[in-house]
N, C-alpha and C positions, 0 to 999 in steps of 0.2 A: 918198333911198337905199333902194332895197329889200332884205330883210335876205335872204340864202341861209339856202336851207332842207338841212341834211345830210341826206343820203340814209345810211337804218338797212342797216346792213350784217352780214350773219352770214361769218363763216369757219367753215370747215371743221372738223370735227375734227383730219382729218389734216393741215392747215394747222398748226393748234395746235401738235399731236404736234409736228411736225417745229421749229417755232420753238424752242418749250422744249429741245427734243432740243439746238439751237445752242447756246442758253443754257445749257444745263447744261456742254456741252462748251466754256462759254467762247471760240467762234468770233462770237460777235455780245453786242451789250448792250442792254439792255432799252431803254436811251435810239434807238439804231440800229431797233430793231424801230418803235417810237414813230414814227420821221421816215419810214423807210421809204413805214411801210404805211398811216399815216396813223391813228394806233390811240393809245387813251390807254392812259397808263403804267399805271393802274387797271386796265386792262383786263389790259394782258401780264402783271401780277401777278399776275391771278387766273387765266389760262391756268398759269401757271408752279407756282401752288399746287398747282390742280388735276392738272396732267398731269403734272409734275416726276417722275422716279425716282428721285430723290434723299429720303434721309427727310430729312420737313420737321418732325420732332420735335425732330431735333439740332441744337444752332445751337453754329456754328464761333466760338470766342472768340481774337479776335488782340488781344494785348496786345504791348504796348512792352515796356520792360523793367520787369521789379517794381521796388516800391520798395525794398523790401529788397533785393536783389540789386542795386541803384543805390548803395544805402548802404554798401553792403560795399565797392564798387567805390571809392566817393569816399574811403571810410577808407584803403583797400590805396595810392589815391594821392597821401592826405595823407602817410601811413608814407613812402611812397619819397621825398615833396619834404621833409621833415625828416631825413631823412638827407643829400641831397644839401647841404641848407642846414648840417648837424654839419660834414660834411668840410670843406665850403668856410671854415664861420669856424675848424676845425683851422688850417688852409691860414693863412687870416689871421691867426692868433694868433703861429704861427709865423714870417713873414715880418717881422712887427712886431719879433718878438724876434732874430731877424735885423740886422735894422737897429737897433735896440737896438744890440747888440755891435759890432755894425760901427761906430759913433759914435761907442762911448767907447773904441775900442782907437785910433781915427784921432782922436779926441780934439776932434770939432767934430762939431755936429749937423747929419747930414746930412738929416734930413726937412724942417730949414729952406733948406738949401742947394740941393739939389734940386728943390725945392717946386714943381711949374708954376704959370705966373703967369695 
């Protein structure tokens, strides 16, 4: 097998300009410029660095959500499912004593009577 030789290739400046120009405006991606034009990812970086108008001093930090501001949120929604959990055995404490009264005024126990089997 005889091995291919790459032919050394220069682009333009204005070439350049105009790539990064895409890049920066987010109409192309650095992987897109790569397959296009046949160009390593090295390389579009260093176009990008270099010509970019963008300052390349400031770098954009995207975070998820903090953790603190996570923790607050799991607290605000343990509070609300301990309440919902108060009323509901309110609820139950109640019905019980419900049926209670109701048992001994008819005089036979109706939670054995009724019971599903």
């Amino acid at each position: 097998m005889k091995r291919q030789l790459k032919s050394h290739r220069t682009f333009s400046t204005a070439f350049k300009l105009e790539k990064v120009g895409l890049l920066d405006k987010g109409k192309i991606t650095a992987k897109d410029i790569c397959q296009l034009y046949e160009v390593s990812g090295t390389a579009v970086y260093k176009w990008k660095r270099k010509y970019s108008k963008l300052d390349t001093s400031e770098r954009i930090v995207v975070e998820k959500i903090s953790e603190e501001k996570k923790n607050i949120e799991l607290l605000y929604r343990i509070k609300e499912l301990e309440q919902i959990i108060g009323k509901k055995q309110i609820e139950l404490d109640y019905y019980k004593t419900a049926i209670d009264e109701i048992s001994e005024e008819a005089g036979e126990d109706l939670l054995k009577k009724f019971k599903p089997r």
